[in-house]
N, C-alpha and C positions, 0 to 999 in steps of 0.2 A: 478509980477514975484515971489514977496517971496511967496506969500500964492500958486503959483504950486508948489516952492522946499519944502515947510512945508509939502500940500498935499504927495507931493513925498515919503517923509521922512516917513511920519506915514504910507502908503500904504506901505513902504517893511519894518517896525517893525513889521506889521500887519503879513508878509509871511510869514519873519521869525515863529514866534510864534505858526502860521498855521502849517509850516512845520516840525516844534519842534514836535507839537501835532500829527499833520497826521504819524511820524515815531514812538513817542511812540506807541502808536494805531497799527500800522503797527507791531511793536515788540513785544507787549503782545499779540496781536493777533497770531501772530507766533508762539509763545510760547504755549498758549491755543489749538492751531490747533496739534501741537505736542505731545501734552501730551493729550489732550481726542480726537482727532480724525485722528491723524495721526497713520495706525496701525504698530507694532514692527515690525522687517524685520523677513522675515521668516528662519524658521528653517528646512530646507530642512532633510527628514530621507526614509528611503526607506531599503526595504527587498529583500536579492538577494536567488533565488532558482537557483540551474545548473545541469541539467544530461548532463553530456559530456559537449560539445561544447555548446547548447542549454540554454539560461539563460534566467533567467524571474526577471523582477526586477517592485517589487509594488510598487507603491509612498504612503508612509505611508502622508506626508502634502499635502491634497489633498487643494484646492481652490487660488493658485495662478497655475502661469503662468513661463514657466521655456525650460529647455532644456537635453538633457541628451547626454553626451558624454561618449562612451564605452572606450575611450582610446588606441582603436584600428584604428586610422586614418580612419573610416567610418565620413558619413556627421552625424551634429548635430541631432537630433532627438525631436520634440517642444512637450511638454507636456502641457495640459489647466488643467482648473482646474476640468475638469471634466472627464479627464484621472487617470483612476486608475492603468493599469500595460500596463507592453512591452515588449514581447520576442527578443532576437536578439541573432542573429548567429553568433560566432566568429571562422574564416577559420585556427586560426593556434594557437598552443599550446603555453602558454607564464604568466607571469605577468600582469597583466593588471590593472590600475588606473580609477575605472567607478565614475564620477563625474556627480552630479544633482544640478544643477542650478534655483535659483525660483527667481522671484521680485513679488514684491505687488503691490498694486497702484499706489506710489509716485516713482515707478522706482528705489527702491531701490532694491541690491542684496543679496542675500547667495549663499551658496555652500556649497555641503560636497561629502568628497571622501572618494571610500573603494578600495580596492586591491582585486583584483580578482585574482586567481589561475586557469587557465586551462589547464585540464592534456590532454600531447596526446594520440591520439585516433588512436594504428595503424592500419595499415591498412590491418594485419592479425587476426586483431580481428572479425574472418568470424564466422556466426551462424555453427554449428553443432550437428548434432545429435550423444550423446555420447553413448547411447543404445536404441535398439526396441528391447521388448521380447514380445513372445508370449506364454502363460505357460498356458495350459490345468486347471482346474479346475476339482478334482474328480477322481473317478475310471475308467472312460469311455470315451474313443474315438468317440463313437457310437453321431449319430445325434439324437436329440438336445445336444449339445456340451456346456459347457459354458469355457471361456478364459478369461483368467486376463493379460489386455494389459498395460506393462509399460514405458515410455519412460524416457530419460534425454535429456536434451537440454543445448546446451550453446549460447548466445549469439542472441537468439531468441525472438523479442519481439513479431513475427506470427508467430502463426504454423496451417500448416493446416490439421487434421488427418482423414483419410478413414480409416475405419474400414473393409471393405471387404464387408460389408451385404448389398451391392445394396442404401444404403440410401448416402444421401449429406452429403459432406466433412464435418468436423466439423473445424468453423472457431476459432480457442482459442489464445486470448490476454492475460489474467489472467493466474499468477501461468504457463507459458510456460516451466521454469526450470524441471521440474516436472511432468507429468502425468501418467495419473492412470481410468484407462478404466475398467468396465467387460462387456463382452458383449457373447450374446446366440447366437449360429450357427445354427439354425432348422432345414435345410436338411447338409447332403453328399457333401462334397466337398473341395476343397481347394478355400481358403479366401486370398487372398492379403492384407495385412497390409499395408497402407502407410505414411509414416510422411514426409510431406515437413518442412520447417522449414527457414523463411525468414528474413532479415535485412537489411531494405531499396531495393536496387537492388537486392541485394545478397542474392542465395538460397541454401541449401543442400537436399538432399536426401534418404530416408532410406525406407527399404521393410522388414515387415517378412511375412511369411505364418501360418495361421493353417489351419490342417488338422482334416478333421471329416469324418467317416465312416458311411455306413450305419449299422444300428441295426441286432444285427442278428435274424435269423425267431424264432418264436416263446414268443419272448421277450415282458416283460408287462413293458410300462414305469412307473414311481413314480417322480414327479417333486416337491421335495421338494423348498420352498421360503423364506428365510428369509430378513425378515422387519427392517431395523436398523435407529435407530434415533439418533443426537448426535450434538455438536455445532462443527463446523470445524474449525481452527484457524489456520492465516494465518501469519509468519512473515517475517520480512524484516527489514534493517540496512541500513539508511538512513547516508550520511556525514553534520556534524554539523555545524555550524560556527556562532560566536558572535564577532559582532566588535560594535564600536562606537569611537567618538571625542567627546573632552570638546566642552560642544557647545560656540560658538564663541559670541553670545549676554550676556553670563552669565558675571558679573560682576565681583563676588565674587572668590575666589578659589577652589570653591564644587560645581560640574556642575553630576547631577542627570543621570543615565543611561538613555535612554527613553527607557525604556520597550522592550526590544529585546526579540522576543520573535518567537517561531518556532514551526508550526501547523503539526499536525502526517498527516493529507489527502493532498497529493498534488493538485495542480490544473488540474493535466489531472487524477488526479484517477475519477473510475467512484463511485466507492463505499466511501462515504466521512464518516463514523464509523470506520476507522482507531483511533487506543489509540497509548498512550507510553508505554512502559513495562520498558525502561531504558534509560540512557544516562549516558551516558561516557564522562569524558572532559580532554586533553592530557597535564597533569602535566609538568613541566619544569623538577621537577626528574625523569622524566621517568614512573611513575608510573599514573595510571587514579584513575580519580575521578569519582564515579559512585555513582547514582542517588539511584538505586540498587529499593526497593518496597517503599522506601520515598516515601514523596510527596514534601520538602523541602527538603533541604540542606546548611548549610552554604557552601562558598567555601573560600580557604585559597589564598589569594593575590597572597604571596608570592610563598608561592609552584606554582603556575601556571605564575610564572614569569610575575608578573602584579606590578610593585612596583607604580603606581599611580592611583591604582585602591584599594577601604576598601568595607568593607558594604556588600561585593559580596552575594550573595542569588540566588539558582535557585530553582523555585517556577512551580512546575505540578497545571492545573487546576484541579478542584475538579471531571469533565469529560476524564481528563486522555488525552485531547485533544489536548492540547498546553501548551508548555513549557516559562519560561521567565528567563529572570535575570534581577535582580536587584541590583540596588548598586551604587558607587558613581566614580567620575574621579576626581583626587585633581589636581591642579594647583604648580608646582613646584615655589618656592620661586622667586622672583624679582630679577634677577642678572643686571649684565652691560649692559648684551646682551638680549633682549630678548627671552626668552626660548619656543620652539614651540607647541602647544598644546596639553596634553594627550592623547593618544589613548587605544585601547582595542582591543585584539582579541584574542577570544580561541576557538580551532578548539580539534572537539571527533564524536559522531558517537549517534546517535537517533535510537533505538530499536523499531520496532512498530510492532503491531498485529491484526489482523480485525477478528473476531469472528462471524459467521454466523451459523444458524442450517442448520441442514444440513440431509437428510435421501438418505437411499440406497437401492433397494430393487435386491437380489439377487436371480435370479433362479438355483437349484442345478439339474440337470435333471438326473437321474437314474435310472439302469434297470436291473430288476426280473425276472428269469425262471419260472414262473411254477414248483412245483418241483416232483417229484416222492410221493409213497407213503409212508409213512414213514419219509422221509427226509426234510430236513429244508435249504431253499434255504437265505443268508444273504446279504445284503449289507450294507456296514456303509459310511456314507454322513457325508463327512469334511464342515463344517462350515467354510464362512470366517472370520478372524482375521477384526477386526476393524480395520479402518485407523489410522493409525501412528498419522496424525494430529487433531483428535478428543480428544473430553473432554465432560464430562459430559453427556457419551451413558448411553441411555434410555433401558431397559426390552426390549432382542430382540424379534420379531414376528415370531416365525414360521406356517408355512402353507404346508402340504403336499395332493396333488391331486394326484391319481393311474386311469391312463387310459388303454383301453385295445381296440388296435388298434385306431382306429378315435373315438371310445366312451369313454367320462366319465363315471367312474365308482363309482367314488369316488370322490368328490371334494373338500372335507376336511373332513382330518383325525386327528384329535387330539393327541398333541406331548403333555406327552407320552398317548398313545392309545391302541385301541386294536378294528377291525371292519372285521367285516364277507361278501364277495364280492365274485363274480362269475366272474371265469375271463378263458375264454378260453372254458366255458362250462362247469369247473367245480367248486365247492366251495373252497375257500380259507379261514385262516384267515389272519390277516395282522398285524403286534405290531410291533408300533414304540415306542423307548425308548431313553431320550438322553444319551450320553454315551460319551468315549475318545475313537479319533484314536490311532496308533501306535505309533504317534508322539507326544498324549496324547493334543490332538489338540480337543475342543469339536467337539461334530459329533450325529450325530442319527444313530441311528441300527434298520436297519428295518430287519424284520423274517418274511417270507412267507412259509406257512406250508397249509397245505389238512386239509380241515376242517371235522371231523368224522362224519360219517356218523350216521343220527338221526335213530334209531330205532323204527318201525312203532308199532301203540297199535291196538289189535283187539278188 
């Protein structure tokens, strides 16, 4: 019986000891596993874009596994990690709290939340068409006709425009605020202009006419053409916004901006060569702070009522493509209570421009009597005026063709010129010269005169 209590005795010093060891082992293992292979809890960040109602929000930490609440009592929405964005619709104007939820492996959590602004959208905010003109181009009614079609639009993100000449509607997304038509009428008749003009369900309606005559007899046409080249530029004023929180794993009391940063091409443009031209950010005195042809800037804390925010910088890429800030979030001192985490937000407005070349080619069509003997028959061809939104026009091209009846007669005449033509059975000459209208508008002067009669040698 002693040597089982002995045995006894030694087999649970033995456990002891074992289980001493098995928990240390257990707790530096713990510890080991925590520090190189357990990963940091994530830091959830994400970019919000909104036209209207319509918001897009991109998960900047992509490879965990997470949730997304708009704040607007809709169901949760599950992001993986290989979700990159998510559009959602919010039905009513408001404040809103949009919070992104992520865990890692070990089930651990973050979050982080931004305040969202939705403005209402009402509901006489219907597309219209604020003008259709239809303005003649030239001296002459007479067919071939050319017209310079212009329109305004509001509130139109389709429009669809008939020109009158028998061809398909022309379907325009792009630059809708805005159009700018010329177009040649070849025969006699009246043209119906039409502009619908759409948003969502909702349509408007607009009609002009032109009117073109036929030529009167005996008339020699002249269809001057100018060639224009030039880069088009296009802009537009986007609403800004920069937030951030101290991030919540940071330790110390200096928690680094994460790069907030805002791309001139949205995601539904088709054209992604969108730059910046400027940014404006809305000062606490009332006054903005603009980017202006910088490419940096410091920005002033203070003035933009940011008291735990230093370091501010807003930094253009070297591409003019995307904007950032940078800078720092301080932690307010350790009081009784603990004090809740810094935040950031400054709201201004992103300038942007898309630059494309661009050419135009304009037919002038114009028409010559024949003229007596003696006399000198004139017309002067208005030039059009470049586009408003051009830069960088190229040496215009002109081209002048003189037909007589269904035949060419002439199909290029050199500006300025001078050619000798048979028009009607009998000899002409022709001098084109460039010159100003009335309006001191460039133009050419064409002179049609009887060309003298050659003296025969015996």
């Amino acid at each position: 019986m002693a040597e089982k209590n002995g045995g006894g005795w030694i087999k649970t010093f033995l456990g002891m000891v074992g289980g001493l060891i098995s928990g240390a082992v257990v707790m530096y293992a713990t510890a080991w596993v925590d520090k190189a292979v357990k990963p940091a809890k994530p830091v959830p960040n994400f970019r919000v874009e909104h036209e209207g109602a319509n918001v897009r929000f991109q998960n900047l930490s992509p490879g965990y596994e997470g949730w997304w609440d708009f704040g607007d009592g809709t169901a949760l929405l599950p992001t993986s990690a290989a979700t990159d964005s998510v559009t959602h619709k919010y039905t009513r104007p408001g404040d809103y709290s949009v919070k992104l939820s992520l865990t890692n492996l070990f089930g651990e959590e973050n979050e982080r939340s931004v305040p969202l602004h939705i403005e209402d959208v009402p509901t006489a905010k219907l597309p219209r068409v604020l003008s259709l003109t239809a303005e003649r181009f030239g001296n002459s009614d007479y067919a071939p006709a050319m017209y310079h079609i212009k329109a305004k639009t509001e509130n139109a993100p389709l429009c669809l425009l008939d020109l009158g000449d028998a061809k398909d509607a022309e379907v325009v997304t792009d630059g809708t605020a805005s159009l700018e038509r010329w177009v040649t009428y070849e025969k006699a008749g009246d043209y119906v202009i039409k502009l619908r003009v759409i948003n969502g369900t909702v349509t408007a309606y607009e009609t002009e006419v032109a009117s073109v005559q036929d030529a009167p007899a005996g008339a020699v046409q002249v269809r001057l053409t100018a060639v224009d080249a030039g880069t088009a530029v296009t802009v537009r004023t986007q609403a800004l916004e920069f937030n951030d929180t101290f991030r919540a794993d940071v330790k110390g009391d200096v928690s680094l901006l994460g790069a907030r940063e805002h791309a001139a091409a949205l995601y539904t443009d088709r054209d992604k060569e969108w730059t910046i031209r400027d940014v404006q950010l809305k000062a606490a005195n009332g006054k903005d702070v603009s980017l202006s042809d910088k490419t940096e800037t410091p920005l002033d804390a203070a003035a933009l009522g940011l008291p735990s925010a230093r370091n501010l910088r807003l930094q253009l890429t070297p591409d003019r493509r995307s904007v950032h800030l940078v800078g720092e979030l301080v932690r307010a001192p350790a009081g009784k209570t603990p004090a809740p985490l810094p935040t950031l937000m400054i709201q201004g407005t992103m300038t942007e421009e898309l630059r494309k070349p661009d050419t135009r080619t304009v037919p002038l069509p114009a028409y010559l009597q024949v003229p007596a003997v003696g006399k000198t028959t004139t017309e002067v061809v208005t030039l059009p005026s470049l586009p408003t939104d051009w830069v960088n026009p190229q040496p215009r091209k002109l081209n002048l063709a003189v037909s007589d009846g269904a035949a060419v007669v002439a199909p290029s005449v050199p500006i300025p010129g001078r050619v000798e033509l048979t028009l009607q059975n009998r000899r002409c000459v022709l001098t084109a010269t460039p010159a100003k209208d009335k309006d001191n508008k460039d133009a050419v002067r064409l002179d049609l005169v009887l060309a003298q009669a050659r003296v025969g040698v015996k």
